[in-house]
C-alpha positions as CSV (number, residue, x, y, z in Angstrom):
1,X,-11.5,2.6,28.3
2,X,-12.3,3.4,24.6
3,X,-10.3,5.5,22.9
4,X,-10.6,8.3,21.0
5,X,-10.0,6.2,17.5
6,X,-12.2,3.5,18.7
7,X,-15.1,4.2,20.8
8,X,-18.7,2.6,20.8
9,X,-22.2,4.0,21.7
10,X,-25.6,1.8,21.5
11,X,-23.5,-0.7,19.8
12,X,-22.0,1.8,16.8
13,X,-18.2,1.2,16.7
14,X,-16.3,4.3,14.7
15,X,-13.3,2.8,13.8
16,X,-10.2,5.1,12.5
17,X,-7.1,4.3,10.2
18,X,-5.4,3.9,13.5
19,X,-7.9,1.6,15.3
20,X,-7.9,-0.6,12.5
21,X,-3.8,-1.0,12.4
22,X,-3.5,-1.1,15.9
23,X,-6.1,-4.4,16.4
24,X,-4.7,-6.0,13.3
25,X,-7.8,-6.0,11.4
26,X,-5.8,-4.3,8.2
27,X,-7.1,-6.6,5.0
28,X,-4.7,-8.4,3.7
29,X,-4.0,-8.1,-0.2
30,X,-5.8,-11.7,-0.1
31,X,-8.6,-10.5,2.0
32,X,-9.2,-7.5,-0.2
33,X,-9.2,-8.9,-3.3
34,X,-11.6,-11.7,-2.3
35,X,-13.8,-8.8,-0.9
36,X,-14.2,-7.4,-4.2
37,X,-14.2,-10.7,-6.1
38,X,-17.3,-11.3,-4.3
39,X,-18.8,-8.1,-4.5
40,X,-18.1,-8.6,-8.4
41,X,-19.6,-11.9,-8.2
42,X,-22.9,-10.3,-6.3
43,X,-23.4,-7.3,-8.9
44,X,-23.3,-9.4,-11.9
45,X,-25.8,-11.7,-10.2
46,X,-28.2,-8.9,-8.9
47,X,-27.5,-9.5,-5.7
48,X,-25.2,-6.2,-4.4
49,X,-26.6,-2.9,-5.9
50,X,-26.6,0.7,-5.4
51,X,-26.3,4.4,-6.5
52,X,-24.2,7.6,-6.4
53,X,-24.6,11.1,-6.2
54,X,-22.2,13.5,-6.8
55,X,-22.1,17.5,-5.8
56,X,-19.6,19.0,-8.2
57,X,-18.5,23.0,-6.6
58,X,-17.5,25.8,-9.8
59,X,-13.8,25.6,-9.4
60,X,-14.2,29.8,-9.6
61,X,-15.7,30.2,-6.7
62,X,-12.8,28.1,-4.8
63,X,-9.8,30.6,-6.6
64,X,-12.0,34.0,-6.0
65,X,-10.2,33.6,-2.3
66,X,-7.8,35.7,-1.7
67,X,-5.6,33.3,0.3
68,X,-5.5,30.3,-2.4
69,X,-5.6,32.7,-5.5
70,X,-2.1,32.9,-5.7
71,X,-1.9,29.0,-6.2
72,X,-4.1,29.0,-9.6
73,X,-1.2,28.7,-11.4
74,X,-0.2,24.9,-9.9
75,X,-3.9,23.8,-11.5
76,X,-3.6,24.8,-14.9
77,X,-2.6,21.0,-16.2
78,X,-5.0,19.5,-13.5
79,X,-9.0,19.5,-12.3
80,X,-9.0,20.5,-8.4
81,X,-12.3,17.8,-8.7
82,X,-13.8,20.1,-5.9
83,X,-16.8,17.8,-5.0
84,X,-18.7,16.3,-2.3
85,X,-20.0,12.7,-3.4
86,X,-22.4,10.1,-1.7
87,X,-22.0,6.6,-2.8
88,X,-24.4,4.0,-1.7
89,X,-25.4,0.4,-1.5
90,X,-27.0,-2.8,-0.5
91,X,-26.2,-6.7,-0.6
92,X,-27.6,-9.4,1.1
93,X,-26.7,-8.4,4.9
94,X,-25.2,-4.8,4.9
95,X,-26.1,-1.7,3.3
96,X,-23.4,1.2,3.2
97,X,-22.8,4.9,2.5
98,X,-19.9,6.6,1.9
99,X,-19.6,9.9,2.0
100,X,-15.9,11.9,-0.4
101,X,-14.9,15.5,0.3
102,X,-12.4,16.1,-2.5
103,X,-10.3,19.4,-3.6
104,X,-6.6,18.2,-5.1
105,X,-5.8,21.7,-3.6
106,X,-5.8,20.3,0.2
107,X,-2.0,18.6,-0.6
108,X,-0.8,22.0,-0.3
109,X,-2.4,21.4,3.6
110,X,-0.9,18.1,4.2
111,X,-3.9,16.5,3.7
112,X,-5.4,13.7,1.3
113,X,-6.4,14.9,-1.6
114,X,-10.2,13.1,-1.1
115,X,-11.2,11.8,2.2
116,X,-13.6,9.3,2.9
117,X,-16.1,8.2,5.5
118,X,-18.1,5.0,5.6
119,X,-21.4,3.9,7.4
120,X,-22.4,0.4,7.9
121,X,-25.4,-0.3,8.5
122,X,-27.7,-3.2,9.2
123,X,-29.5,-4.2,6.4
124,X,-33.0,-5.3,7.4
125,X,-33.3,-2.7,10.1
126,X,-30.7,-0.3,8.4
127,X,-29.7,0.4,11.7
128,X,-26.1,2.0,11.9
129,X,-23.3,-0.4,13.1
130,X,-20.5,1.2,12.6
131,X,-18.5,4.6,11.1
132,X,-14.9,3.7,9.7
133,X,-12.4,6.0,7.9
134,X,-12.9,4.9,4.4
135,X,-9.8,6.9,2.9
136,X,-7.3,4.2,2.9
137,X,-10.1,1.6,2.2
138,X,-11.3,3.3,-0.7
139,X,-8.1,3.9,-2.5
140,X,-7.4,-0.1,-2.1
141,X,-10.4,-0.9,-3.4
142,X,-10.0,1.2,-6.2
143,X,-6.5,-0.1,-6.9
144,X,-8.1,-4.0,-7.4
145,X,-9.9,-2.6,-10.8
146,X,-6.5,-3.2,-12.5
147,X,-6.3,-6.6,-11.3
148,X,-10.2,-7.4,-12.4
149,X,-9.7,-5.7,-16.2
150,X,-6.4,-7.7,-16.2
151,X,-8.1,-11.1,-15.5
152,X,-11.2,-10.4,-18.1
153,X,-9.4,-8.8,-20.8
154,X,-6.2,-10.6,-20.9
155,X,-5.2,-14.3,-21.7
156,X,-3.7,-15.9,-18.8
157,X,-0.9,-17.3,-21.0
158,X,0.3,-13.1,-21.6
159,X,3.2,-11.7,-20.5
160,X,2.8,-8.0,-20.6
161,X,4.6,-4.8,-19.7
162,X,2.2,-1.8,-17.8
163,X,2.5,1.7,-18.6
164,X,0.9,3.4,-15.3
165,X,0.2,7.2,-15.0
166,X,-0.2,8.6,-11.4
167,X,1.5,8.1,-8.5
168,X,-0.8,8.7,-5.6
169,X,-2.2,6.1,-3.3
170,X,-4.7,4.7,-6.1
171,X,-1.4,4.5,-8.3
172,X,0.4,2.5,-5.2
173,X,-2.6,0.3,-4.3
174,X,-3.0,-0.7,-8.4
175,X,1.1,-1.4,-8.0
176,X,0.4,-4.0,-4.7
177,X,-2.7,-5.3,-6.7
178,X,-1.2,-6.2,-9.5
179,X,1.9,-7.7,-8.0
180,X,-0.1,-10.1,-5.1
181,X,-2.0,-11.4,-8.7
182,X,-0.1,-11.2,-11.3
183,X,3.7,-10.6,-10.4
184,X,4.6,-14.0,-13.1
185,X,3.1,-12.2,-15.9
186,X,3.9,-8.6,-15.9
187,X,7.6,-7.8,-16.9
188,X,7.7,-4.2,-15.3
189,X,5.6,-1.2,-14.5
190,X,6.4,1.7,-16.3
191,X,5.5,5.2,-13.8
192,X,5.3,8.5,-14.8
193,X,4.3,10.9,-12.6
194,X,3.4,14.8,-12.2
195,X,6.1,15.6,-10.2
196,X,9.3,14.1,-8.8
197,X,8.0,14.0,-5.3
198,X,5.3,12.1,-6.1
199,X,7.2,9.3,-8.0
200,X,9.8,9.1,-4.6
201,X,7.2,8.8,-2.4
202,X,6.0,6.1,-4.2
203,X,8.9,4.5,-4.4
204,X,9.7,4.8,-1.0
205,X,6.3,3.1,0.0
206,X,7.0,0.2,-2.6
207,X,10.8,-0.4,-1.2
208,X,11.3,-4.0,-0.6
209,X,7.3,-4.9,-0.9
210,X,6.8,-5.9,-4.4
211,X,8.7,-8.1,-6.8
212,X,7.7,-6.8,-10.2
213,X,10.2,-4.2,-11.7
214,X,9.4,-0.6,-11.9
215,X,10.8,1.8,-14.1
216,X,10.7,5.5,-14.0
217,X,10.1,8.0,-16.7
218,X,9.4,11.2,-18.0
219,X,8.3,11.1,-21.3
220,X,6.0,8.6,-23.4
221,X,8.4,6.7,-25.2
222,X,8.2,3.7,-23.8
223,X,4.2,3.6,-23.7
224,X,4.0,2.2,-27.3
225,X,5.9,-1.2,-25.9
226,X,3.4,-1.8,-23.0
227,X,-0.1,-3.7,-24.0
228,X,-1.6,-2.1,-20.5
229,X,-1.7,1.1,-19.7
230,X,-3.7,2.8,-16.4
231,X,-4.5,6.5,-15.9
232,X,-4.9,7.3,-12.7
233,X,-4.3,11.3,-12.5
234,X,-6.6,14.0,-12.0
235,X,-5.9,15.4,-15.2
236,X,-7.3,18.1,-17.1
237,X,-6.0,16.9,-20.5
238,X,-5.2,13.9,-22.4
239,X,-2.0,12.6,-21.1
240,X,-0.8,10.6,-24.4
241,X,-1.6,10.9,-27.5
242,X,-3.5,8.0,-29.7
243,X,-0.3,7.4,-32.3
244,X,2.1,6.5,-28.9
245,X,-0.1,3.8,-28.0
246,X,0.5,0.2,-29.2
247,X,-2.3,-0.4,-31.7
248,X,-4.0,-3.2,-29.6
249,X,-3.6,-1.8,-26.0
250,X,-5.7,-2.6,-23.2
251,X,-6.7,0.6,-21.8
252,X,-8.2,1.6,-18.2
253,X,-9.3,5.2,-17.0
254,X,-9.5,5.9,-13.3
255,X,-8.9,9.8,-13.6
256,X,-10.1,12.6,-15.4
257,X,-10.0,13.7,-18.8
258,X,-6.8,11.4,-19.6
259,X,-7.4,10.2,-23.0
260,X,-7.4,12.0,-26.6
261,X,-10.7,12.0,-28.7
262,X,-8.7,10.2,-31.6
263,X,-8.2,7.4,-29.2
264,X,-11.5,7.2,-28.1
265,X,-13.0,7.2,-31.8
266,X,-10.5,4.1,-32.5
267,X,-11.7,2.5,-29.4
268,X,-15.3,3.0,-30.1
269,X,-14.9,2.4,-34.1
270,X,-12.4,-0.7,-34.2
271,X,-12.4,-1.9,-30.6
272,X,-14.1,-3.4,-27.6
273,X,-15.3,-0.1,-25.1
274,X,-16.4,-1.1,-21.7
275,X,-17.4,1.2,-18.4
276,X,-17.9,-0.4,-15.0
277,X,-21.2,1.1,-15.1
278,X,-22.5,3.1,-18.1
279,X,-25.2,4.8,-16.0
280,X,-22.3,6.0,-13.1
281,X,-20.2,6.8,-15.9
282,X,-22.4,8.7,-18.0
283,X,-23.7,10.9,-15.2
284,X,-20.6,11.7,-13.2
285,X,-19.6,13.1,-16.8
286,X,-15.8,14.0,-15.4
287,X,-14.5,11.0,-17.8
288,X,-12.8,10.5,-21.2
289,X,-15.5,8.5,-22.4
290,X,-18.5,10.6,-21.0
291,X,-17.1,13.9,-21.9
292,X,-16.8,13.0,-25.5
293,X,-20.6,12.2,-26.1
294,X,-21.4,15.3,-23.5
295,X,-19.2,17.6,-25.6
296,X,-21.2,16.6,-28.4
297,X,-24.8,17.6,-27.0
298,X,-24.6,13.5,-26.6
299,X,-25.1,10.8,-23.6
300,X,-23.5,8.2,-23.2
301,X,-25.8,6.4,-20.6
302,X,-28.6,6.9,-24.0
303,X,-26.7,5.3,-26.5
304,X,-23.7,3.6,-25.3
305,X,-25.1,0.1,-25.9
306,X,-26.9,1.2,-29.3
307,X,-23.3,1.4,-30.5
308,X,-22.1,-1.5,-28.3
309,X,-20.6,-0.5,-24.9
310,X,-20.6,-2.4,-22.8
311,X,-20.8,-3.6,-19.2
312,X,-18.4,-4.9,-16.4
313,X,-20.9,-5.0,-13.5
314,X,-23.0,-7.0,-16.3
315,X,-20.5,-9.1,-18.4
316,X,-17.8,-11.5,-16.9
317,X,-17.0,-13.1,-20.4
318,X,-15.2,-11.0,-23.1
319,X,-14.2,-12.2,-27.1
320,X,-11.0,-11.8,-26.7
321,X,-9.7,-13.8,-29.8
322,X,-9.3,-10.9,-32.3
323,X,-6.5,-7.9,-31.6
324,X,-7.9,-4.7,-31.4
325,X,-8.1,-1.9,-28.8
326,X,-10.0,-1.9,-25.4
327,X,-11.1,1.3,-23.6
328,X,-12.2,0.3,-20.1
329,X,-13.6,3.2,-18.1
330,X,-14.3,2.8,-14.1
331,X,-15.9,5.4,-12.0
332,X,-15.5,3.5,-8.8
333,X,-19.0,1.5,-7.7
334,X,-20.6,1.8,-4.5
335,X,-21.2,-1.9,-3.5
336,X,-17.3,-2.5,-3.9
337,X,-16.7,0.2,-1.3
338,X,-19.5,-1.8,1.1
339,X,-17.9,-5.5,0.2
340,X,-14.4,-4.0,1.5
341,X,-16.2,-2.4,4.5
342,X,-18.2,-5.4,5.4
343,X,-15.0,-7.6,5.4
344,X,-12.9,-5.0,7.5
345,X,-15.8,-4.8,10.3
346,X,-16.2,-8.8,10.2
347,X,-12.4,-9.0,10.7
348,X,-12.0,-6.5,13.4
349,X,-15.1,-7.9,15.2
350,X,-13.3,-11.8,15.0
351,X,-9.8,-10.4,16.5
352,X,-12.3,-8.5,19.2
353,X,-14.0,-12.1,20.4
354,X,-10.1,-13.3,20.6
355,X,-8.4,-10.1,23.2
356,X,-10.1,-9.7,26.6
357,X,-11.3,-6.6,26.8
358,X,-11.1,-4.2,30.1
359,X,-14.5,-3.8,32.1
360,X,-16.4,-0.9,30.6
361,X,-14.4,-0.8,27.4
362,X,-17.8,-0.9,25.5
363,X,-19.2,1.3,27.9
364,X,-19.6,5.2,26.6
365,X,-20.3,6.1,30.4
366,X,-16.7,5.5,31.1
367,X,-15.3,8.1,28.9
């Protein structure tokens, strides 16, 4: 009999967190990155497209209740990022949508901060196939970006110490990425956090999983001694300062508004600049990068590649022979979010074909 985190009607499975675990069909960190190496491989080729839409809600309207007012006062250093967001796409046999209900406010619930549902669908009929909880799916995916800027914007011969902001399951999924790739070539990760809850949770889930040293702190002082550094917070203000950064960092923005305009100027005047998709970027407008043309009556999607932005979903090859800064910007694509999709389905399907099943397990009549 189906259960109630796996059930099937007219050939739709909707697969939970817990179905997924349960049958084995959790990617492995192999599996996952070759998902997205392929889907990286199909966007630069034209093959794997899609858009976004995003819903942002006036933060104002969310404190002018009664019952949360008297929390305000936690937000004043970060965004609640109250949105609802569509994300969609196509490649050569799926499409996919994902649907993101986000409010940083629902930890003080117990709950995720964002939480994430995915459709699969059939591409030539676009006939649904299956609904799976994309939470957990979507914070892996977005944790391989750090191992794709790594491999185009470093040389493989680099050894190289990582400054990481954040310490939510983004930061922890960039951690496991990064160690499964690159583990010979980084000498630690350096973790600050917003809280020291945060930074023992995530070092509770790391515990005996990863073999690249972490180290703790609570100030910037080591930031200048790490060529990488990630931001992946939801923060409302820059979280360094351009002088503590090495002058030749490598640079990538998964957040908010993490990094100073001072920075950004360097990066734009001296350096190499780069968003995963300057259209996504430009219009989601909740980024470093975007909000400093915005702020100036600007757009980045308009003129970034006037002045020379560039492209990851475009480029593969970089000049990486002189030393100077690089600002990379991701904004999280759609067909990345279908690719990891696509291979979880295909694997749960494959371990499926491999357990006899009761009678009437497929069977919604026997609910």
């Amino acid at each position: 009999m189906a259960t109630a985190n796996e059930w099937a009607t007219e050939g739709v499975r909707f697969l939970s967190c817990e179905a997924m675990t349960a049958a084995g069909a959790d990617l492995t960190m192999e599996e996952l990155l070759g998902a997205t190496d392929a889907a990286w491989r199909d966007i630069r080729r034209g093959a794997a497209y899609g858009g976004k839409s995003v819903l942002s809600l006036p933060e104002q309207s969310f404190w002018a209740l009664a019952s949360v007012a008297p929390f305000k006062r936690q937000f004043e250093d970060e965004r609640l990022g109250w949105k609802l967001s569509c994300l969609y796409s196509v490649n050569d046999r799926y499409g996919g949508v994902k649907v993101i209900g986000a409010n940083a406010f629902n930890r003080n619930l117990g709950l995720p901060r964002s939480s994430s549902t995915i459709l699969l669908l059939e591409k030539r009929t676009l006939r649904l196939l299956s609904v799976l909880d994309g939470t957990l799916l979507s914070a892996r995916r977005t944790g391989t970006y750090a191992t794709t800027v790594m491999d185009q914007f470093t040389h493989e011969s680099d050894r190289l110490s990582i400054f990481l902001f954040g310490t939510g399951p983004i930061a922890r999924s960039i951690i496991e990425c990064l160690d499964f790739r690159f583990r010979d070539r980084i000498e630690e990760i350096v973790i600050r956090g917003r809280s020291d809850e945060g930074v023992d949770r995530l070092q509770a889930e790391l515990t005996g999983r990863i073999a690249i040293p972490l180290r703790v702190v609570n100030d910037n002082a080591h930031l200048s001694s790490c060529r990488f550094v990630i931001t992946a917070t939801n923060s409302r203000q820059p979280l360094f300062e351009d002088r503590e950064l090495h002058p030749h960092a490598l640079t990538m923005h998964l957040g908010g508004d993490e990094a100073p305009a001072a920075y950004l100027q360097r990066a734009l005047r001296t350096g190499l600049v780069v968003c995963d998709d300057m259209a996504f970027v430009s219009r989601r407008n909740s980024q470093s990068m975007a909000l400093h043309f915005s702020r100036q009556g600007l757009s980045l999607e308009q003129i970034g590649r006037l002045i020379g932005v560039s492209e990851l979903s475009s480029q593969a090859d970089w000049d990486l022979g002189a030393d100077r800064p690089i600002c990379v910007t991701c904004v999280g694509l759609p067909m990345l979010d279908l690719y990891v999709a696509q291979a979880s389905y295909e694997k749960y399907l494959a371990l499926l074909d491999k357990v006899p099943r009761p009678a009437g397990a497929d069977d919604p009549s026997s609910d």
